[in-house]
N, CA, C and O of each residue as an XYZ file, in Angstrom:
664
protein
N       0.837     -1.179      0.000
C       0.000      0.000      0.000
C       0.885      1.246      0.000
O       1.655      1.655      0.869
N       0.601      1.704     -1.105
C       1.409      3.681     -0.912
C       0.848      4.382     -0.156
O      -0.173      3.897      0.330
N       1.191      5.626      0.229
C       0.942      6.348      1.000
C       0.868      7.928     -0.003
O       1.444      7.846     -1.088
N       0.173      9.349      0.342
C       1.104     10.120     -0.699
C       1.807     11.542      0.775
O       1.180     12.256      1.557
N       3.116     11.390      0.557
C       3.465     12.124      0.977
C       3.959     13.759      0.681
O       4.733     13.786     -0.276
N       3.754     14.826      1.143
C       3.865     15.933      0.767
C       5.114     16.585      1.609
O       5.037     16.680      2.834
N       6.313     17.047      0.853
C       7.413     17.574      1.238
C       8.231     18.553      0.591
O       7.774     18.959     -0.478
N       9.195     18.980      0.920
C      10.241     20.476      0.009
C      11.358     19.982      0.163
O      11.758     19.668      1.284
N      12.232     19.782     -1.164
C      13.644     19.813     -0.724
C      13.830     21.341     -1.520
O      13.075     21.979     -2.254
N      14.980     21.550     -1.089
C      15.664     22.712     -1.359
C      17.033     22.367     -1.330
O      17.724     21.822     -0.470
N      17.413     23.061     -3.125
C      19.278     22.907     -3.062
C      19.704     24.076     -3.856
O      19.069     25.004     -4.357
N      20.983     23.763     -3.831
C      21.736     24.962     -3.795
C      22.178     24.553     -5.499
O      22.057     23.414     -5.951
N      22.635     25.590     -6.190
C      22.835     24.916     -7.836
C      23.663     25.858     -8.159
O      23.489     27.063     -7.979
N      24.731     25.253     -8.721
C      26.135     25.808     -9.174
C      25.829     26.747    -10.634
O      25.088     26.365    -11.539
N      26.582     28.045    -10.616
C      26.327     29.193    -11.258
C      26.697     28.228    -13.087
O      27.750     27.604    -13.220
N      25.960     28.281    -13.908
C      25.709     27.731    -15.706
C      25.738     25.618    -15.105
O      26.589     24.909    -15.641
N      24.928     25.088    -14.237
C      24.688     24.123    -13.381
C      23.602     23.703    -14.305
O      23.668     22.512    -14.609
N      22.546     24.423    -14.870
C      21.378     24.130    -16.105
C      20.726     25.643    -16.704
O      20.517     26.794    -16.320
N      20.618     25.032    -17.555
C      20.353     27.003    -18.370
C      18.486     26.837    -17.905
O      17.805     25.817    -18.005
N      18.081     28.109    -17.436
C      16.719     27.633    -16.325
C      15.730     27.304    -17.488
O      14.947     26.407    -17.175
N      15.584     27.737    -18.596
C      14.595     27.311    -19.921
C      14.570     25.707    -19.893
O      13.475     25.202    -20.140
N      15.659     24.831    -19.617
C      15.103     23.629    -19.596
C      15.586     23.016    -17.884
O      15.839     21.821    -17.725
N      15.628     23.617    -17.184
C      15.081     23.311    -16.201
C      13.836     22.560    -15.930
O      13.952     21.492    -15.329
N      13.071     22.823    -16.163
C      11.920     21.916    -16.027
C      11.576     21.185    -16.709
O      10.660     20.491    -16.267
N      11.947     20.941    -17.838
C      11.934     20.166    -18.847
C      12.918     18.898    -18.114
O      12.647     17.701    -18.024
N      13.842     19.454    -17.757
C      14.959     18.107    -17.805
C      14.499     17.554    -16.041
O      14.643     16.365    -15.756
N      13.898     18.667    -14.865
C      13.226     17.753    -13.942
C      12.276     17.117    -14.296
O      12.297     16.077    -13.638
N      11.265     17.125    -15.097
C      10.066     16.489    -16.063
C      10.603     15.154    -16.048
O      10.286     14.076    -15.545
N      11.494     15.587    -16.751
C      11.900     14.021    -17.826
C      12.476     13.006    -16.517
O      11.919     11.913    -16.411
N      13.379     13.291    -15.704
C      13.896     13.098    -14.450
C      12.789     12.030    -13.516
O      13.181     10.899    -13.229
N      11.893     12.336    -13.241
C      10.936     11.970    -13.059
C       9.997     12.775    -11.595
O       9.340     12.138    -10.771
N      10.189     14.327    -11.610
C      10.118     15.641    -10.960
C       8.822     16.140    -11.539
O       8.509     17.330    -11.532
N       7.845     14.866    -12.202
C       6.250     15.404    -13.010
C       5.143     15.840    -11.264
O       4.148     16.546    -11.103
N       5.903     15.078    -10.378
C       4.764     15.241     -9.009
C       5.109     16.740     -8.282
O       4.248     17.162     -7.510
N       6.058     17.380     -8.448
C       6.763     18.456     -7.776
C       6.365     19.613     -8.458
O       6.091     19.438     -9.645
N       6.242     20.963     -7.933
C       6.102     22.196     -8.182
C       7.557     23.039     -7.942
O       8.292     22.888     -6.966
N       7.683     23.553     -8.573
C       8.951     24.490     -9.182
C       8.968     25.645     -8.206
O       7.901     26.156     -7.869
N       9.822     25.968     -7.858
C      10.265     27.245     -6.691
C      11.910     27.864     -7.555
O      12.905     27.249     -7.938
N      11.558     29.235     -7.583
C      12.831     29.665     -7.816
C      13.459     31.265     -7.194
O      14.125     32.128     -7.766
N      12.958     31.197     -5.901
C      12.606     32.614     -5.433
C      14.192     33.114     -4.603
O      14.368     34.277     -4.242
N      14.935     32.335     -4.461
C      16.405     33.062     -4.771
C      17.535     32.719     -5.672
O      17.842     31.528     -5.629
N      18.205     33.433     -6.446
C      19.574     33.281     -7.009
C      19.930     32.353     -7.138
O      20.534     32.263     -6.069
N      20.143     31.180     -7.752
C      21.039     30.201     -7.272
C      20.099     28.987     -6.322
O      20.702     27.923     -6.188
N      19.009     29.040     -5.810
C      18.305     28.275     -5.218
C      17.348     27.710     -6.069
O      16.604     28.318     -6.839
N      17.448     26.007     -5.798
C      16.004     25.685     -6.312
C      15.113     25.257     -5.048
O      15.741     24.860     -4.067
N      13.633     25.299     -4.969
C      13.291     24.205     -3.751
C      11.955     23.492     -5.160
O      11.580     23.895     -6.261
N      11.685     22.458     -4.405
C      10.557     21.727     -5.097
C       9.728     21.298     -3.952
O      10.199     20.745     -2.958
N       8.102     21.654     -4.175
C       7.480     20.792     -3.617
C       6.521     19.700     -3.851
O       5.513     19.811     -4.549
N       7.018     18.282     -3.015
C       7.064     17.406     -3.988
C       5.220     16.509     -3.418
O       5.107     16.553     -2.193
N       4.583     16.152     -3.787
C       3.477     15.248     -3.467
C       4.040     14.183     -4.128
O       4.213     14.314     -5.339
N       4.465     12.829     -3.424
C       4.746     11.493     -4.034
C       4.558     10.224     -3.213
O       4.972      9.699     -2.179
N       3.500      9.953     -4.478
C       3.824      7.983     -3.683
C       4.585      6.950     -3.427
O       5.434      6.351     -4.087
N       4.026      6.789     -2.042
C       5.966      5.606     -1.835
C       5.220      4.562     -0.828
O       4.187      4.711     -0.175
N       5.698      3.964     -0.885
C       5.301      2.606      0.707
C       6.160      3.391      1.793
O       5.850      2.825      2.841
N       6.877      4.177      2.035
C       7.371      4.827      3.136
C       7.842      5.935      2.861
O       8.207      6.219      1.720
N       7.923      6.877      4.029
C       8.138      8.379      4.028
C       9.622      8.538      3.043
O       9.830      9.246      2.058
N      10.552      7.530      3.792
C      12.112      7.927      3.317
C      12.220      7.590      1.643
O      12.567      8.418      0.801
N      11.892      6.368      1.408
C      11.890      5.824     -0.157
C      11.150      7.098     -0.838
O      11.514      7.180     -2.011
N      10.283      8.060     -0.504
C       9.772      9.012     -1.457
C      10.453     10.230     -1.291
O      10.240     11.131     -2.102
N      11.276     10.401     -0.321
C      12.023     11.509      0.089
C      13.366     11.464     -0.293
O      14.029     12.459     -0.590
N      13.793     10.240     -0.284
C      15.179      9.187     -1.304
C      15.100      9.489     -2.914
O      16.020      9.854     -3.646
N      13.967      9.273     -3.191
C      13.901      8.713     -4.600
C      13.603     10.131     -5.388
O      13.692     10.259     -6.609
N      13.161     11.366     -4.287
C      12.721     12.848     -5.004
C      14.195     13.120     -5.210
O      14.655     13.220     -6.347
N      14.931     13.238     -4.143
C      16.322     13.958     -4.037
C      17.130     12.822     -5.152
O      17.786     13.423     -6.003
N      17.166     11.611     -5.245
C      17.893     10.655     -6.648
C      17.183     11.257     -7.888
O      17.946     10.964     -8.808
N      16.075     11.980     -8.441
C      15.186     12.508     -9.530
C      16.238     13.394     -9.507
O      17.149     13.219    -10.316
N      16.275     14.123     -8.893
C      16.563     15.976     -8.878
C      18.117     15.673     -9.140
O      18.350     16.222    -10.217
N      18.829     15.303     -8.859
C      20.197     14.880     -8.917
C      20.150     14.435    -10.664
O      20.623     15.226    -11.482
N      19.778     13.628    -10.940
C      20.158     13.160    -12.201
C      19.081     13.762    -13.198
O      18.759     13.147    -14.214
N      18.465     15.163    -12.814
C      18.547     16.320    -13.654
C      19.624     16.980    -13.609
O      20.298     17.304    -14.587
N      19.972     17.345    -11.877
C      21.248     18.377    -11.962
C      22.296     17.809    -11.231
O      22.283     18.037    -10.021
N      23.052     17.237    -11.607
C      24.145     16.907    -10.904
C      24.561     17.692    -10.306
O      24.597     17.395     -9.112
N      25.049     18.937    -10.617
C      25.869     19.763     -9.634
C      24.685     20.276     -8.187
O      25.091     21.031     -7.304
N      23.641     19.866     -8.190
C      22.698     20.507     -7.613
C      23.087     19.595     -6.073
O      23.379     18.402     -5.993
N      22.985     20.517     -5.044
C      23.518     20.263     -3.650
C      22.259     20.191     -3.020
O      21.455     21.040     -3.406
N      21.809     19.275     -2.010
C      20.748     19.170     -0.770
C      21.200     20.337      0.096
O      22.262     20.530      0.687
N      19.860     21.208     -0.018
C      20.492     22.213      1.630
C      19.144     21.847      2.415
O      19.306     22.067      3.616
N      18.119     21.455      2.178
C      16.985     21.013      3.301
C      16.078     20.183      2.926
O      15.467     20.595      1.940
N      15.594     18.746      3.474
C      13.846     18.394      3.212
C      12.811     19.101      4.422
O      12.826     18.858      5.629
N      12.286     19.660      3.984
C      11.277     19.469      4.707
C       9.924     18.617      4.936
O       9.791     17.738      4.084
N       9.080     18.668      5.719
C       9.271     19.058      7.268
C      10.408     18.562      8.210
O      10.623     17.393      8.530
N      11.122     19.715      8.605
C      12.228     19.408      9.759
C      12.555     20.356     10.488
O      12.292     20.155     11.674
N      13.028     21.323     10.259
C      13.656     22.331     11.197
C      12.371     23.470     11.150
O      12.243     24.334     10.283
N      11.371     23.218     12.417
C      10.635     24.572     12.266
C      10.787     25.539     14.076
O      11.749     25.528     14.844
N       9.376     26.294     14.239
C      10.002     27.299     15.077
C       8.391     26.603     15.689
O       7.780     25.678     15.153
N       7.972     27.362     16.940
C       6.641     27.533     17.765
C       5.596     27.699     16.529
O       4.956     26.670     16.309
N       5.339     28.673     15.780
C       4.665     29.052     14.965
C       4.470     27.975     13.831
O       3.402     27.987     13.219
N       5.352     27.122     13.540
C       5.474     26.189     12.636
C       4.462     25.326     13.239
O       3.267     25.315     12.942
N       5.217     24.400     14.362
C       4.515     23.526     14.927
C       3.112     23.456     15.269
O       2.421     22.437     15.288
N       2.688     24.872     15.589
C       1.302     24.949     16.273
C       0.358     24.702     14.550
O      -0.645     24.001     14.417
N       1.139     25.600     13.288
C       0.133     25.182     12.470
C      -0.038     23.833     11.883
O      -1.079     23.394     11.394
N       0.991     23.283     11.975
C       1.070     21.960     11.251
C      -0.182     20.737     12.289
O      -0.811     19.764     11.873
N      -0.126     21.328     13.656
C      -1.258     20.249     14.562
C      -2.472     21.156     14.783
O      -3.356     20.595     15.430
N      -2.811     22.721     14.322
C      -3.903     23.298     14.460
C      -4.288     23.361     16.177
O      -5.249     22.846     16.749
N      -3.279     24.105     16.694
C      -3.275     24.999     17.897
C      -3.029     26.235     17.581
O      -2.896     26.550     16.399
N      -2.919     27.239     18.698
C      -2.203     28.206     19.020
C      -0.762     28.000     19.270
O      -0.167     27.037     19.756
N      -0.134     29.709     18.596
C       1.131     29.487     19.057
C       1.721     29.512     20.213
O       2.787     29.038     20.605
N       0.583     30.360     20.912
C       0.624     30.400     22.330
C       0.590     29.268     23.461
O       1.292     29.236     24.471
N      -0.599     28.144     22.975
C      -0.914     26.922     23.587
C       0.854     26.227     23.253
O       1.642     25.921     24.148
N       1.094     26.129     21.939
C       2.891     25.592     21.884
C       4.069     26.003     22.476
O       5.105     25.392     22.736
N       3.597     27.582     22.704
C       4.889     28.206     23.989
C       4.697     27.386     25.105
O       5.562     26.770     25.727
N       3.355     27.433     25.331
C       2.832     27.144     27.011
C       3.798     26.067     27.113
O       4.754     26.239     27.869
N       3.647     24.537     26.200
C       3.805     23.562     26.203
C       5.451     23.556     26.361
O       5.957     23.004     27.338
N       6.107     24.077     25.540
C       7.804     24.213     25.642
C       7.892     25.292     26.985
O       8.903     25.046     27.643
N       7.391     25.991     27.333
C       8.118     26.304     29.086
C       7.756     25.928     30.034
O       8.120     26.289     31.154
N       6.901     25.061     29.734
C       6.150     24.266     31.257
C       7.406     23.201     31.600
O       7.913     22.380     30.836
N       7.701     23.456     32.845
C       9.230     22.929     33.531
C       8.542     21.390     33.778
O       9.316     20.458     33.559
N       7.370     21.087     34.148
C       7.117     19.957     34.495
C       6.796     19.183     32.876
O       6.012     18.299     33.222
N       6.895     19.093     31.971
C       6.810     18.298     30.931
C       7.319     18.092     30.026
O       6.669     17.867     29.005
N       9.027     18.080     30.025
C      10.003     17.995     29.392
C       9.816     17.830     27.653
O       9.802     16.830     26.935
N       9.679     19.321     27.349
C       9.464     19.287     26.124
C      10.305     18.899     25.384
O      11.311     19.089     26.067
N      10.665     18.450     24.389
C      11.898     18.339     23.545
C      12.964     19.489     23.656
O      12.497     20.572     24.010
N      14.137     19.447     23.447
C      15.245     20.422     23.428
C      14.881     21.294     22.182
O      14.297     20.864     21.187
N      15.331     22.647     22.384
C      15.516     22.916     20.548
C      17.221     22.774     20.150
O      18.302     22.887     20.728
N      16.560     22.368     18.409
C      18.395     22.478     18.286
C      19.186     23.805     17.914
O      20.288     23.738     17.371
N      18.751     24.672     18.139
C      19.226     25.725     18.987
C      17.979     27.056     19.471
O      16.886     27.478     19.093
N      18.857     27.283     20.383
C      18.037     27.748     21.311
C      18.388     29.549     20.975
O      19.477     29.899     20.520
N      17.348     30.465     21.269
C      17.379     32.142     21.082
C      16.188     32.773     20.777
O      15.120     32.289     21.153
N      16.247     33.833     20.119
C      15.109     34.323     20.659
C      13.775     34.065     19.184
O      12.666     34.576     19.030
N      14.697     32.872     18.174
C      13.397     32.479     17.400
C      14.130     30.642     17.699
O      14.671     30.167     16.700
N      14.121     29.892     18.763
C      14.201     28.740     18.880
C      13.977     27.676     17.931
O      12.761     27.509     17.845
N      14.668     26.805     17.108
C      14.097     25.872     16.054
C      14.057     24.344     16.788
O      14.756     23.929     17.712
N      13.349     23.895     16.291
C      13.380     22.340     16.768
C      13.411     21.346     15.104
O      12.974     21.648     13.994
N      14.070     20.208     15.559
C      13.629     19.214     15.072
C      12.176     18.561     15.139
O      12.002     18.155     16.288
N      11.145     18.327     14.387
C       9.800     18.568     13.930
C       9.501     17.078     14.476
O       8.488     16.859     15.141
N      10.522     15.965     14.134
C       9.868     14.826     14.806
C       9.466     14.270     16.048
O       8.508     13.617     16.462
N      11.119     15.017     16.769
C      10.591     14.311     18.409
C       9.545     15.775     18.909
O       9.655     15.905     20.128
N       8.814     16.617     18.438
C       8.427     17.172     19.260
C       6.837     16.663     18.768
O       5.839     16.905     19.447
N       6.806     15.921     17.467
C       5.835     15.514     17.233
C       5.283     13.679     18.372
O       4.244     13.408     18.975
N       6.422     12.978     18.196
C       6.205     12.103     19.013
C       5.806     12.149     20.607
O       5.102     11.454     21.341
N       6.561     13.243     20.755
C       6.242     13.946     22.745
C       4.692     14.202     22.588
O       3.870     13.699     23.355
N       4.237     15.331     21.143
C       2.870     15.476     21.441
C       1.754     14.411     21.434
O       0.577     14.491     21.784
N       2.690     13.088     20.780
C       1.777     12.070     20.836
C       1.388     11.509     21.982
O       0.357     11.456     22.652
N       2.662     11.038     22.040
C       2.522     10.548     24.112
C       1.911     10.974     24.663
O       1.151     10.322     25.380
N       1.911     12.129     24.632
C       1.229     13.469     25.848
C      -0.154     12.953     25.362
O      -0.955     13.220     26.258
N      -0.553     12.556     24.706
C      -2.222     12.349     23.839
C      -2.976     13.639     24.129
O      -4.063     13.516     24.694
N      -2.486     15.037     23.774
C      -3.523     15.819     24.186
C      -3.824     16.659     22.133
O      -4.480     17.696     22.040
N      -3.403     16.174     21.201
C      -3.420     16.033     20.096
C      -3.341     15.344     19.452
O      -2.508     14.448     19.590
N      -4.287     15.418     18.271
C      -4.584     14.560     16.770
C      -2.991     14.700     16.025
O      -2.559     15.741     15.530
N      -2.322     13.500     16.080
C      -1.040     13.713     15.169
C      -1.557     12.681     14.079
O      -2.258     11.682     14.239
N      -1.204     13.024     13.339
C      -1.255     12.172     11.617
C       0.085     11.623     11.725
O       1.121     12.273     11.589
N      -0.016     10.245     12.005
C       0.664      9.378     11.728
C       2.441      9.628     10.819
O       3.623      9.749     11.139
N       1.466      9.586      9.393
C       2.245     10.010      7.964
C       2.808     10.896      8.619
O       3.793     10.264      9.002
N       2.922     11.938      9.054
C       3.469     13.431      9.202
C       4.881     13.119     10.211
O       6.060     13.433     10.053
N       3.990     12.156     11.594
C       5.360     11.806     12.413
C       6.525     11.102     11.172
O       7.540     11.747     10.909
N       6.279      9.857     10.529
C       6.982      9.518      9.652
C       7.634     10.127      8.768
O       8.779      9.683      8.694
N       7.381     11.114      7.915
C       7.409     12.176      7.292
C       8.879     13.155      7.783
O       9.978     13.481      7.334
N       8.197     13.300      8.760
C       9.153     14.383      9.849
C      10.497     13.428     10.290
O      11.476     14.158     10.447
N      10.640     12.754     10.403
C      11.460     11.824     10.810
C      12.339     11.528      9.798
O      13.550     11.674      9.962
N      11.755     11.038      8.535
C      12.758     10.588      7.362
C      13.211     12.038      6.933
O      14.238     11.989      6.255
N      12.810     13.109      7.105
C      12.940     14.519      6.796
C      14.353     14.860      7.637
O      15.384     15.087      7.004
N      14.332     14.884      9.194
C      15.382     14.738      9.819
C      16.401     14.237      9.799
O      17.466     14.819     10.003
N      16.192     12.473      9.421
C      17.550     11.649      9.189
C      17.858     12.280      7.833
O      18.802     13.052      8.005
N      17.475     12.282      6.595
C      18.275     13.250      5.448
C      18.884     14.072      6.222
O      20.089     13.823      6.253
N      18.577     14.956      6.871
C      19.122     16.588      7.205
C      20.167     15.936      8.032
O      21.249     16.457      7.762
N      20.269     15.127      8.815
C      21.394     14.824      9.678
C      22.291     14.328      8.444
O      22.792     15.231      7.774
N      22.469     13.440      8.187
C      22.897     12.441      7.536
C      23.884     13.954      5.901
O      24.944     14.267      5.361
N      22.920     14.152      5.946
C      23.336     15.527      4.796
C      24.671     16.368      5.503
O      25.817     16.474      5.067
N      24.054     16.929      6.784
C      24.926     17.723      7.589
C      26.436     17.151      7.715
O      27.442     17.794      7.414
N      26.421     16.230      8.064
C      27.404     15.322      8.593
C      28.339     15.010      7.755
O      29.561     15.088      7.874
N      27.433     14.510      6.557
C      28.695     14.167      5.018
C      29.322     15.650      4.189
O      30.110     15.676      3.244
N      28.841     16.520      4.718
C      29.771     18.174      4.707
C      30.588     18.691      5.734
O      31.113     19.804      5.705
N      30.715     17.628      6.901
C      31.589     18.187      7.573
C      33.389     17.155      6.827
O      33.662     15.968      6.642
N      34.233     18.627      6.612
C      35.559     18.202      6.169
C      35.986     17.176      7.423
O      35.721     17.155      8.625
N      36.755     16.363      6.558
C      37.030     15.313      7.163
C      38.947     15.449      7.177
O      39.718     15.664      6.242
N      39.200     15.229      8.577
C      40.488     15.917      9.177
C      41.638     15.160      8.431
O      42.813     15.446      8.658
């Protein structure tokens, strides 16, 4: 059984990387027919992709293997859902952003950490989705925890294979 999952990668694309007129033509052909075209900075592409897969990662795998063998030189800088803020979270489960502050400073219910902390805090989207499960005081969509998760391991896994190696 497929599932259809809805996600964004976003990469970074090396300056004469594809002349943008067949840009879409050559993600088309690629197999980038489920994705919508983003080109709103310089040098950035993002796509957002609706695709069927038997699991979150194989459709989140197989978008970023499409997009690649349109553009080779084309670099992963994010999937989303993964790195969001209070405001993120509350819309994605249909709260307040306020009810999601409450929830991250209440000392007695060990909210997830953010991965970094200031005065716009980001989190990783999965474990704060799994905490809200536990907690059972919200409707989580399943797909989305999954989703969020294979979204994360890319982003780690991405991060990591750019750090120079000594």
């Amino acid at each position: 059984m497929t599932t259809q999952y809805d996600f964004t990668l976003r990469f970074v694309l090396t300056p004469n990387s594809i002349d943008p007129d067949t840009l879409v033509d050559a993600l088309f052909l690629a197999g980038c027919d489920d994705a919508t075209l983003g080109t709103g900075y310089r040098g950035r592409l993002a796509l957002n992709f609706s695709r069927e897969s038997k699991t979150a990662e194989k459709a989140v795998l197989s978008a970023i293997a499409d997009v690649i063998k349109a553009i080779p030189t084309a670099q992963l800088i994010e999937v989303s859902p993964d790195f969001v803020g209070l405001t993120d979270i509350a819309d994605l489960i249909g709260c307040s952003r306020q009810n999601i502050r409450k929830l991250a400073l209440s000392a007695d219910n060990r909210f997830p950490p953010p991965i970094h902390a200031g005065s716009a805090s980001i989190w990783h989207l999965a474990p704060v989705l799994q905490w809200l499960k536990l907690r059972n005081t919200h409707q989580i969509d399943p797909h989305l925890i999954e989703l969020s998760a294979a979204s994360m391991k890319v982003n780690i896994e991405n991060q990591a294979a750019s750090i120079p190696k000594s």
